[in-house]
Structures are given as structure tokens and as C-alpha cells.
C-alpha positions as a LaTeX table, in Angstrom:
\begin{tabular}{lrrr}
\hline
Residue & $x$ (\AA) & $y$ (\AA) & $z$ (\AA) \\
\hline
Unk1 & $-0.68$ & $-1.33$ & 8.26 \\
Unk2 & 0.46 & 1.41 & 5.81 \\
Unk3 & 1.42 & 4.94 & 6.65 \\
Unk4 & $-0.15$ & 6.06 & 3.71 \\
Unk5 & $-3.72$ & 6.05 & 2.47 \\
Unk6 & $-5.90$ & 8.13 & $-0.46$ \\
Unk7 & $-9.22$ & 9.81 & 0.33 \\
Unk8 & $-10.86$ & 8.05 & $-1.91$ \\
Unk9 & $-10.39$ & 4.50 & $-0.38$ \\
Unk10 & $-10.91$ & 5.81 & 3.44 \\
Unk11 & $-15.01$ & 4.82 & 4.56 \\
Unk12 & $-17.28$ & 7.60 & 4.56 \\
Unk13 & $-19.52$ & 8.57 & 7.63 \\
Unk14 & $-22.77$ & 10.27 & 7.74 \\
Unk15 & $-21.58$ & 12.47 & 10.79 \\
Unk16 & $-24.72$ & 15.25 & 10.43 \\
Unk17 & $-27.71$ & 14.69 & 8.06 \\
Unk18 & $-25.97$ & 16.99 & 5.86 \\
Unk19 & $-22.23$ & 16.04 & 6.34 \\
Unk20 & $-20.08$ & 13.63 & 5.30 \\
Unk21 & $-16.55$ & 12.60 & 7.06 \\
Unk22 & $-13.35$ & 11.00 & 4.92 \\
Unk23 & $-11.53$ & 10.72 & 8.40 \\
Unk24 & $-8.12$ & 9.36 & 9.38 \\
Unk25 & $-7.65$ & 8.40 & 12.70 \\
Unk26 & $-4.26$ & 8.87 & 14.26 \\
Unk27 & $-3.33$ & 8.53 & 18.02 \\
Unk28 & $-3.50$ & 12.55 & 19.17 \\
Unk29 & $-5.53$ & 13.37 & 16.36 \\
Unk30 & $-8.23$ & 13.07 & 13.56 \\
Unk31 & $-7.27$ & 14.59 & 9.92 \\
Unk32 & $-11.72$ & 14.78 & 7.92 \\
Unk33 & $-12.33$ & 15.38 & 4.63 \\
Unk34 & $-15.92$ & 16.76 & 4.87 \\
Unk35 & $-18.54$ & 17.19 & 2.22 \\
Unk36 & $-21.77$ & 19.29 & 3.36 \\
Unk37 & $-24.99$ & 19.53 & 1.70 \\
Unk38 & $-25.45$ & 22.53 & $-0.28$ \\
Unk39 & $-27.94$ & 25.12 & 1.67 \\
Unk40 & $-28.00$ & 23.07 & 4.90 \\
Unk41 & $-27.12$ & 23.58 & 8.36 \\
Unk42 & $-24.89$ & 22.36 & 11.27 \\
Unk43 & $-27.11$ & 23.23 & 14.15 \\
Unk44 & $-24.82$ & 24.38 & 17.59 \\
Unk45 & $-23.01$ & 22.08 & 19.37 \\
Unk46 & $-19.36$ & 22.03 & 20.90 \\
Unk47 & $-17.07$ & 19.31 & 21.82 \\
Unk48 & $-14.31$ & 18.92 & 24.05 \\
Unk49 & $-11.88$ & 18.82 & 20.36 \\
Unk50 & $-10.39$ & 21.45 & 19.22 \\
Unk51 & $-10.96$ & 22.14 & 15.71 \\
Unk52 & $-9.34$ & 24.00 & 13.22 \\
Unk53 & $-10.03$ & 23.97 & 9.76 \\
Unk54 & $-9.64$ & 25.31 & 6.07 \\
Unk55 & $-12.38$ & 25.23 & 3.25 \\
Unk56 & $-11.45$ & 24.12 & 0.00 \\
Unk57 & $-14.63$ & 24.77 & $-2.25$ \\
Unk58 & $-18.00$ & 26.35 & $-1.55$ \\
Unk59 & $-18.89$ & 28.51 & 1.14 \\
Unk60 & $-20.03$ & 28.50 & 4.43 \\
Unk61 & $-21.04$ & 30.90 & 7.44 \\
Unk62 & $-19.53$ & 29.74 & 10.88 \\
Unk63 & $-20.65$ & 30.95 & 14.09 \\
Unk64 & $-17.86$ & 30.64 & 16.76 \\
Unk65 & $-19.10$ & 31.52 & 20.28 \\
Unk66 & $-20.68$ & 35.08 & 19.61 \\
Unk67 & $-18.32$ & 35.89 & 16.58 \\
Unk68 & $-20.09$ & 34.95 & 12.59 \\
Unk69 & $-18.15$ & 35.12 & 9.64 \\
Unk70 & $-18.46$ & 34.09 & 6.10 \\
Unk71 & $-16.13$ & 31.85 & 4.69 \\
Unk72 & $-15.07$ & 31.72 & 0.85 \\
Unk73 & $-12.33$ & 28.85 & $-0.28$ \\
Unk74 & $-9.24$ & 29.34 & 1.47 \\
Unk75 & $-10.64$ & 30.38 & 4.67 \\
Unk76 & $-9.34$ & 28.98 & 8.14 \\
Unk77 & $-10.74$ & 29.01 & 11.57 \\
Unk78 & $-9.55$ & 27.76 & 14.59 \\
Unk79 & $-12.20$ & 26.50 & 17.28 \\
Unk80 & $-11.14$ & 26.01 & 21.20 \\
Unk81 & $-12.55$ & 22.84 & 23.10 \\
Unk82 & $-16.16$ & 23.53 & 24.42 \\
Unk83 & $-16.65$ & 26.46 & 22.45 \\
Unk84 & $-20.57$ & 26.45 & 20.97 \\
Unk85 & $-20.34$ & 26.95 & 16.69 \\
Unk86 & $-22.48$ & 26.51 & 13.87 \\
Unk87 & $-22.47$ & 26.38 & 10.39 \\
Unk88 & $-24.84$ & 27.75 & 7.55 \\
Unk89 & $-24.06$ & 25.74 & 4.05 \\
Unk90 & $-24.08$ & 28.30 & 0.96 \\
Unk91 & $-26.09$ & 27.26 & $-2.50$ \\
Unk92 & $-22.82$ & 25.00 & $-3.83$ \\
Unk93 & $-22.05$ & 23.38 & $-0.70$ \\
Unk94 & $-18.90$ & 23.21 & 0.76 \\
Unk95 & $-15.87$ & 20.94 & 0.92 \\
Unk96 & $-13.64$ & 21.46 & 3.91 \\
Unk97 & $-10.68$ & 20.05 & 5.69 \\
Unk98 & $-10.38$ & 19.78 & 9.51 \\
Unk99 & $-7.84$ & 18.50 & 11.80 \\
Unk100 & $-9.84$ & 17.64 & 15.75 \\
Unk101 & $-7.50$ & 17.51 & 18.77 \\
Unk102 & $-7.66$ & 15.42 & 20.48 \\
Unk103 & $-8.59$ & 12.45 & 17.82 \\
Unk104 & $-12.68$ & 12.18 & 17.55 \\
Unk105 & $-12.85$ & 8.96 & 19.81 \\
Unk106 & $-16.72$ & 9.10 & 19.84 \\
Unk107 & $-16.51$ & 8.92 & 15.90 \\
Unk108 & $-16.05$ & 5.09 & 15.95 \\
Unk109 & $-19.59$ & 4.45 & 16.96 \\
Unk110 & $-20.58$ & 6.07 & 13.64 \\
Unk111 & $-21.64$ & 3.77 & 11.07 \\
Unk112 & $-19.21$ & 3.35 & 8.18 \\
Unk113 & $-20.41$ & 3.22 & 4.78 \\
Unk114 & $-18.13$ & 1.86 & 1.92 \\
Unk115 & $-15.76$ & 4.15 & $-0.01$ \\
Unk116 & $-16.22$ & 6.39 & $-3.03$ \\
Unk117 & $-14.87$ & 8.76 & $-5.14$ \\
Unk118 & $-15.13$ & 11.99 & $-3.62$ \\
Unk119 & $-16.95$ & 14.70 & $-5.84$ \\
Unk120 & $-13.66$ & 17.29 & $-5.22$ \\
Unk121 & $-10.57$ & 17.22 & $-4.27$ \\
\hline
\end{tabular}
């Protein structure tokens, strides 16, 4: 097995309605490429992952515990484990990059579906 892969040969996941997951998988972590639905939402939940995360096109509104903030390309955020968020999807949708400590383990019962080309890199 290589070291080395490109986004657009890694299976895609359906992780929300509205959200799409490129993931890779290492031991202590999980690296996702994630596409979301313009004007949709990521109702609250939390995990025991931490999550931080950068967006790379789009925008987005995340709710972190009792702290909102709009997001515009080039924005980061850093969730702790078991913190509630949520995220509002602007009119372009948004295209973000995430790293989850430790790796997203419950991820593997997700359906994959075959690769594509993503829409932006």
C-alpha cells in the first residue's frame, strides 16, 4: 500500500444529506475533503474527535458551543471533543478541509460510493 494517494481517486461518502467526505484514514487521525450543499445545514451534534478545520471555497456559518461566526475562504476553527457545533451552508456552498483526532473510526460503517472528480480543488 502506497503512502501517497490523490483526492480524486479516494471513495466518496455521503456523511450528512448535504455533505460529502474525500477521507484518508491514518492510524491517530482522519485528513476529509468535504463538499456541502449550497444553502443547507449541518444540524448540532458533537463527537468525541476533535476537529479542526480550514475552508477553501464558499462560505459557511459555524456554531461552536455558544460562540457563531461566519466563515469566508481561508477561515480556520478548531473544535474540542464533545463540544455541540453546527453549520449553516451559504448560497455557493462550501468546500472545506478537516483533520478529526482521533481518526473517525465510526466512518467505516458509511457506505462508500465510487470516486470522482471533485468539483474544486
Amino acid at each position: 500500500m502506497s503512502a501517497f494517494d490523490d483526492v480524486n481517486s479516494l471513495p466518496r461518502q455521503q456523511i450528512w444529506e448535504s455533505v460529502l467526505s474525500r477521507a484518508v484514514q491514518g492510524e491517530n487521525a482522519t485528513l476529509a475533503y468535504l463538499e456541502l450543499d449550497a444553502d443547507s445545514d449541518v444540524p448540532e451534534h458533537s463527537h468525541a474527535n476533535e476537529q479542526i478545520g480550514m475552508l477553501l471555497h464558499g462560505s459557511v456559518t459555524f456554531t461552536i458551543g455558544e460562540e457563531s461566526q461566519a466563515v469566508e475562504p481561508g477561515g480556520t476553527w478548531c473544535i474540542p471533543p464533545d463540544v455541540p457545533h453546527s453549520v449553516l451552508v451559504g448560497p455557493d456552498g462550501a468546500v472545506i478541509v478537516e483533520v478529526f483526532a482521533p481518526a473517525r473510526a465510526d466512518w467505516a460503517a458509511i457506505k462508500e460510493l465510487p470516486p470522482e472528480r471533485v468539483q474544486r480543488l
